[in-house]
GUTI-751357 format. One record per residue (C-alpha): residue in three letters; x, y, z. Coordinates in steps of 0.2 Angstrom, whole numbers, padded with zeros to 4 digits, always signed. Layout:
N
ALAXYZ...
END
This chain:
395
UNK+0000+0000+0000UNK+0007+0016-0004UNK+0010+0030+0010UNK-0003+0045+0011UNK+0003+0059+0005UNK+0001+0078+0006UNK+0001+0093-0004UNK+0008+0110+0008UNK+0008+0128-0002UNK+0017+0137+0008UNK+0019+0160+0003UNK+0032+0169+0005UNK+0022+0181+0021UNK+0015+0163+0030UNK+0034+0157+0030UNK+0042+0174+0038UNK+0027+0174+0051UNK+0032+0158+0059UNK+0052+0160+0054UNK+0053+0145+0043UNK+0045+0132+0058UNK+0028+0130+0046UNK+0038+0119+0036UNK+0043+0108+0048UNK+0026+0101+0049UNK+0034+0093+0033UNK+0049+0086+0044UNK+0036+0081+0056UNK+0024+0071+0044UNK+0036+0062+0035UNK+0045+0056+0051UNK+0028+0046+0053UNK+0028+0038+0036UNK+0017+0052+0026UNK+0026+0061+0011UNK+0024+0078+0007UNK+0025+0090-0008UNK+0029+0107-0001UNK+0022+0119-0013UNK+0025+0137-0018UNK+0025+0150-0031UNK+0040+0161-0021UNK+0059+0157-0027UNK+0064+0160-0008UNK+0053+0150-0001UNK+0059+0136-0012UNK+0074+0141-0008UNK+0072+0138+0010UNK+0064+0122+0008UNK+0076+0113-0003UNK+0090+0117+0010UNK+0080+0111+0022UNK+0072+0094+0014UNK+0087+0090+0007UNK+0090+0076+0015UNK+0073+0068+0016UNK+0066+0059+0002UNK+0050+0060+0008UNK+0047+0079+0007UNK+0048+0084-0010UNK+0048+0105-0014UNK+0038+0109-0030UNK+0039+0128-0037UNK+0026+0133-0051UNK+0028+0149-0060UNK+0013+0161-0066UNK+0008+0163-0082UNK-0001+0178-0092UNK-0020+0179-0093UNK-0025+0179-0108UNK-0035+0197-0111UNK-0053+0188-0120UNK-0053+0177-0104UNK-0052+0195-0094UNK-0068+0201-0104UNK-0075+0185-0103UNK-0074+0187-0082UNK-0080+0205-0084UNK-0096+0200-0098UNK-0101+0188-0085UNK-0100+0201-0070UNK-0113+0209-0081UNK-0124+0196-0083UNK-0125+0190-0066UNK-0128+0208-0058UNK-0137+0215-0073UNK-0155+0217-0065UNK-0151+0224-0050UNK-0150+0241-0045UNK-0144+0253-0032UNK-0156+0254-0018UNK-0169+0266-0021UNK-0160+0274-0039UNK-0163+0270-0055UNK-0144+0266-0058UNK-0139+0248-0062UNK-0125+0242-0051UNK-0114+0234-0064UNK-0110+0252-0072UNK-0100+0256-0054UNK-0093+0242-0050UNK-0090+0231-0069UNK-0077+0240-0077UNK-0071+0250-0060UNK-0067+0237-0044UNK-0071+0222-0053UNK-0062+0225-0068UNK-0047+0232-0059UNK-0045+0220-0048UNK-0043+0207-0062UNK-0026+0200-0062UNK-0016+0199-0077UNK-0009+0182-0073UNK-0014+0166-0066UNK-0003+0146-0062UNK-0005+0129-0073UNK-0015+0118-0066UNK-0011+0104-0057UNK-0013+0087-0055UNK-0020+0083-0035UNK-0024+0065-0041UNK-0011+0061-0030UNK-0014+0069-0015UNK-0026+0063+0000UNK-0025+0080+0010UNK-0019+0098+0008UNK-0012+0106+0021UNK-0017+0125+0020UNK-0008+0140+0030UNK-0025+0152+0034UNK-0020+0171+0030UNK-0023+0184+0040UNK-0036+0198+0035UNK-0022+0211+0045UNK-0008+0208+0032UNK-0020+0203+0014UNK-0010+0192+0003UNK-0002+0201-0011UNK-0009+0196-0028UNK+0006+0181-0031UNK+0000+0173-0014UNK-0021+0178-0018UNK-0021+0169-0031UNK-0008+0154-0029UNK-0020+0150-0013UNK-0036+0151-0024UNK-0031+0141-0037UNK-0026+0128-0022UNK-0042+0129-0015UNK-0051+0126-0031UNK-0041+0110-0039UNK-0043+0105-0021UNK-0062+0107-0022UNK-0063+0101-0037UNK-0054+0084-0036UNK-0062+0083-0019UNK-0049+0081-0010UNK-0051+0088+0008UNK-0041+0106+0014UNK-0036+0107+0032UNK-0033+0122+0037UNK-0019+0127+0049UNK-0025+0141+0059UNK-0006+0151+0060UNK-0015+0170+0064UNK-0028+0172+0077UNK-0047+0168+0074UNK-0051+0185+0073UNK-0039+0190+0062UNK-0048+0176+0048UNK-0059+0181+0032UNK-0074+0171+0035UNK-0075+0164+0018UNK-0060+0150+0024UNK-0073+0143+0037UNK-0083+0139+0023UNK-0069+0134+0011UNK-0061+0123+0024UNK-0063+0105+0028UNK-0055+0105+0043UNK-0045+0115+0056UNK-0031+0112+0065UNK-0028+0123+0080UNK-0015+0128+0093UNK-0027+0132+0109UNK-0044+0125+0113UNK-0053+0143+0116UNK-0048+0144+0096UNK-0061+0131+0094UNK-0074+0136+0104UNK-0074+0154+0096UNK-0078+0143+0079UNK-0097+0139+0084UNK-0098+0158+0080UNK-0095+0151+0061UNK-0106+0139+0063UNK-0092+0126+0059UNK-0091+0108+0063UNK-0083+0108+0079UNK-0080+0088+0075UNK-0069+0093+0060UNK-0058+0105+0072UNK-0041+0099+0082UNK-0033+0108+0094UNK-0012+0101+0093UNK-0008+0094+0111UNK+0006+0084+0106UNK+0025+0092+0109UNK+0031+0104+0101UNK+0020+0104+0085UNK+0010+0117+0091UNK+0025+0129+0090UNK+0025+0124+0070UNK+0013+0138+0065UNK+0015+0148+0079UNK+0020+0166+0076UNK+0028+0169+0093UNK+0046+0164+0094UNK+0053+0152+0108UNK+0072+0150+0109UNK+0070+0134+0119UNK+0059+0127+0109UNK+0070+0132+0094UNK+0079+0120+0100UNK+0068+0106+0095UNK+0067+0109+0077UNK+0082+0101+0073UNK+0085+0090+0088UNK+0096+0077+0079UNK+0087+0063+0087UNK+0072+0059+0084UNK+0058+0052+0098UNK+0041+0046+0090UNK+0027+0049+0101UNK+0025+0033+0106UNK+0041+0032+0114UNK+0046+0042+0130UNK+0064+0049+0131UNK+0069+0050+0152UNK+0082+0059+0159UNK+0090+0053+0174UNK+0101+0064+0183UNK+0117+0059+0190UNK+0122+0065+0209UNK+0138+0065+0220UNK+0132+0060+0234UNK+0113+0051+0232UNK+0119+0037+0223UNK+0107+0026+0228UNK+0094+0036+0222UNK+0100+0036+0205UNK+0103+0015+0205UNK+0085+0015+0211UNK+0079+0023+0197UNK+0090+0013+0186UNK+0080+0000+0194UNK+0062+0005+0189UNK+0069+0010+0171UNK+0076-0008+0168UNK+0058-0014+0173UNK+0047-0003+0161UNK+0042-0014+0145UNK+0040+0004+0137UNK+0049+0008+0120UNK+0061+0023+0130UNK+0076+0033+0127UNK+0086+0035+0142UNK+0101+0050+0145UNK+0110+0049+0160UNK+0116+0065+0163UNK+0131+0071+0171UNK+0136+0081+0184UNK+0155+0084+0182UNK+0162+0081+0198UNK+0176+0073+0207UNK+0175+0061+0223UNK+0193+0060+0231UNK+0204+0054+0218UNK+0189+0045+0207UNK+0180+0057+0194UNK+0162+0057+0190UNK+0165+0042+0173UNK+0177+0032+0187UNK+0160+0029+0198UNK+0147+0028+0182UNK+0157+0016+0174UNK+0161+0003+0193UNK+0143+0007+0201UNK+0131+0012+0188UNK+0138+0004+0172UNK+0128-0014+0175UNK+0112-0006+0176UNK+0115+0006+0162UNK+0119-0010+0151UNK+0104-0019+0152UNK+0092-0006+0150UNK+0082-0008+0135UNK+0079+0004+0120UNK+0093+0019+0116UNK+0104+0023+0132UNK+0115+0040+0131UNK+0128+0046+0144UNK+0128+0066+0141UNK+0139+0079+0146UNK+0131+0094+0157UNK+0134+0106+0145UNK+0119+0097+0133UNK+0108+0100+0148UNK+0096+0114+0140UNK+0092+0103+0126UNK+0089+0087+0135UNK+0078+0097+0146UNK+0068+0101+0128UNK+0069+0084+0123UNK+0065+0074+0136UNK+0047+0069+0141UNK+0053+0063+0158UNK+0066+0073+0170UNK+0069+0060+0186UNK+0082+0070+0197UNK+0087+0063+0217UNK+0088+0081+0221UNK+0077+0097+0218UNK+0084+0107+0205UNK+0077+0125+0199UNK+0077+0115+0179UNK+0064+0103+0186UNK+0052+0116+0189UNK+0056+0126+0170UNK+0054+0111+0162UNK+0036+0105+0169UNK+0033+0122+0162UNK+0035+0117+0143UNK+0023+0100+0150UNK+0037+0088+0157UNK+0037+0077+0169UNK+0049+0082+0183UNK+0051+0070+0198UNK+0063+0072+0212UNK+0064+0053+0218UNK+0072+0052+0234UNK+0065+0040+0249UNK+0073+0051+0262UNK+0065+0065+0259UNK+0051+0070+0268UNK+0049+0090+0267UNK+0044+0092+0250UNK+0047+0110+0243UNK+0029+0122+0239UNK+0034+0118+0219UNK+0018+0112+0210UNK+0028+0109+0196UNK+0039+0095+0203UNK+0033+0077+0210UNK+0040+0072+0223UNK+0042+0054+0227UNK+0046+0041+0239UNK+0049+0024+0233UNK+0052+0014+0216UNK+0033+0006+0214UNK+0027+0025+0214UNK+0039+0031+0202UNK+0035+0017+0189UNK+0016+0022+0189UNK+0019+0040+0187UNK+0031+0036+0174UNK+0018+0023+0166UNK+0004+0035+0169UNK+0014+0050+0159UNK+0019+0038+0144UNK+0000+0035+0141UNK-0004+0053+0143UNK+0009+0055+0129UNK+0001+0042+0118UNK-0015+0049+0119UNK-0010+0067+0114UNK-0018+0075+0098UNK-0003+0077+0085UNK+0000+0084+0067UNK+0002+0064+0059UNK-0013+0059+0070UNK-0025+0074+0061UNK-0022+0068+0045UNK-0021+0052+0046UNK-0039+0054+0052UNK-0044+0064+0039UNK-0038+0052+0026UNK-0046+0038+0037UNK-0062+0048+0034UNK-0060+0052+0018UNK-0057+0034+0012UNK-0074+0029+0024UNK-0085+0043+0018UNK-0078+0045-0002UNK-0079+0063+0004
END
C-alpha cells in the first residue's frame, strides 16, 4: 500500500510569520511515514525548503511559476459580472449596479496572470496556511491560494486548514472553504461555533512541540527542538536521569524502575562533572552504575552537562534525586519532573515537581505519563484521520 501523501503551499508572508517552523510540519509528517509536496510559487521560499528537505526523500519541494492571462478570458470574467448583476439596481435609484462596479473594482481588480493547473490526483490531503485579514496576501499569494483551493475542491480532496493567525484576524469565507481545522489552543475552537463550523472537523495540537510549527511567537528553547538530531516518536518516551555526587542510591534505584518498564524509551544519563577524592564522575558511572545502564532496553545516552538545555527540551521525563530549579522550568513546557528520593520528607511548595518516595510510585507515574503522551492530539494523528475519513465517507 502506498504511503498518504500531502500537498503544503506554503507563501512567502505565512513562512516569515512563523520564521521557517511552518515547514517543519513537513519534517514532522514524514517522520511518521506520510510524504509531502511542499508547494510554492515564491523562489525563496523554495529556496528555503530545498536546503532544508534535502535530505529527506519524503518531502519533495515543487515551485510553479505564473503565467499571463489571456485578455478575452479578462472580458469574458468582466461580460459575466454583467450578466449576473445586470438586473439589480442601487437601492432606491434607477442606476444599475454593474456600471460602478464592472469595469471600475471588478475589472481592476482582475489579475493579469494566473498558475498551470495541477494534478491533485495524488494527494489525500492539503495542508493549508489560513491568511490573515491584518496583512492581505499580495496578488502572487491571492491567487496561488485560490487556485489551491479550487483543484482541491474540485478533485475533492479535503483542505485542512492550519490556523497560524488568530481567529479574529480570519476572512470568513476560509470557514466555509475549509474542511478542517487544526488549532493551537482550545478557546480557538470554541470561538468557531460563532462560524457555525463543525466543531467535530476542528483539532486543537496537544502533542509536543507541533503546536509551535505555526505559531507566530518565537521560543528559543523550543527552537531547540526543530532540529533536535534525534528523533523520539510519540510513542516512545525519552527520560532523563540525573546523576548526583552523593545520592547514589537514588540514582541505581531509578535505574532499577527504568530496567523494569516494558515501554519503547530513550534514556540520558546526565552528568554532573564532579570529582570524589581521587575518582572522577566516569570512574563511579562506569564501577557502580555501568551494570544497570547495560541492560536497559531501548537507546541509552551518557551526556555531558553542557547538553543540559536541550535534554531538558527533549526529554518527556526529567527524574532528578535532588530538587533542581530546571525541574520546575521544564514541567513548564509539560514535562514530567520527579525528584525521587526515599529520604525525603519536606517536600518544597513547587507544583511543578513530583515528589516521590519509593520505586513502585515512580513506575506508575512514569507509566501513567507515557499513556498521557500516547493519547496526545498530533499533526500525523490529524491527518491520518482525515484520510481515514476520507477513504470511509468517499468525501
Amino acid at each position: 500500500m502506498a504511503a498518504p501523501k500531502v500537498l503544503l503551499p506554503v507563501g512567502e508572508t505565512e513562512l516569515q510569520a512563523t520564521s521557517g517552523r511552518l515547514l517543519h510540519i513537513a519534517k514532522s509528517l514524514a517522520l511518521e511515514g506520510i510524504s509531502v509536496d511542499v508547494m510554492t510559487y515564491s523562489e525563496s521560499v523554495a529556496e528555503f525548503s530545498n536546503g532544508l528537505f534535502k535530505e529527506m526523500q519524503a518531502v519533495r519541494t515543487v515551485r510553479i511559476e505564473s503565467e499571463p492571462t489571456h485578455y478575452h478570458h479578462i472580458t469574458s470574467l468582466v461580460n459575466t459580472f454583467i450578466k449576473l448583476t445586470y438586473d439589480i439596481y442601487l437601492p432606491e435609484t434607477d442606476l444599475k449596479f454593474y456600471k460602478l462596479t464592472a469595469f471600475d473594482d471588478f475589472r481592476g481588480h482582475i489579475a493579469n496572470f494566473t498558475y498551470p493547473e495541477t494534478d491533485f490526483s495524488t494527494y489525500d490531503a492539503v495542508i493549508f496556511p489560513i491568511p490573515s485579514n491584518e496583512i492581505p496576501p499580495l496578488p502572487d499569494a491571492d491567487i496561488f491560494y485560490s487556485t489551491i483551493c479550487f483543484y482541491a475542491k474540485e478533485n475533492k480532496i479535503p483542505l485542512i486548514g492550519i490556523q497560524l493567525y488568530p481567529v479574529v484576524q480570519t476572512p470568513p469565507i476560509y470557514y466555509c472553504a475549509m474542511d478542517y481545522i487544526i488549532l493551537k489552543y482550545d478557546w480557538e475552537k470554541e470561538m468557531l461555533k460563532e462560524f457555525a463550523f463543525d466543531l467535530n472537523k476542528a483539532f486543537v495540537v496537544t502533542y509536543g512541540h507541533e503546536g509551535y510549527f505555526f505559531s507566530t511567537i518565537e521560543d528559543k528553547y523550543l527552537d531547540s527542538l526543530l532540529n533536535p538530531g534525534l528523533h523520539i516518536p510519540k510513542q516512545e518516551l525519552s527520560i532523563m536521569l540525573i546523576n548526583h555526587p552523593r545520592l547514589r542510591f537514588c540514582v541505581s534505584e531509578a535505574l532499577d524502575v527504568l530496567n523494569e518498564l516494558d515501554i519503547p524509551k530513550t534514556v540520558f544519563f546526565l552528568k554532573r562533572k564532579f570529582v570524589i577524592r581521587e575518582l572522577t564522575e566516569d570512574d563511579v558511572i562506569n564501577s557502580y552504575f555501568m551494570p544497570k545502564i547495560k541492560k536497559l532496553k531501548g537507546r541509552v545516552f551518557l551526556m555531558e552537562p553542557d547538553s543540559k538545555g536541550s535534554l531538558l527540551m527533549l526529554s518527556d521525563v526529567i527524574i532528578s534525586p535532588a530538587y533542581l530549579t530546571t525541574l520546575g522550568f521544564a514541567a513548564g513546557y509539560g514535562k514530567l519532573a520527579i525528584v525521587y528520593n526515599p529520604l525525603v520528607d519536606k517536600k518544597l511548595a513547587d507544583p511543578n515537581a513530583i515528589f516521590i518516595e519509593n520505586k513502585e510510585l515512580l513506575k506508575s507515574a512514569i507509566l501513567k505519563y507515557f499513556e498521557q503522551k500516547k493519547a496526545l492530539t498530533s499533526i500525523p494523528d490529524i491527518v491520518r484521520t482525515v484520510i481515514n475519513d476520507k477513504a470511509a465517507t468517499g468525501f
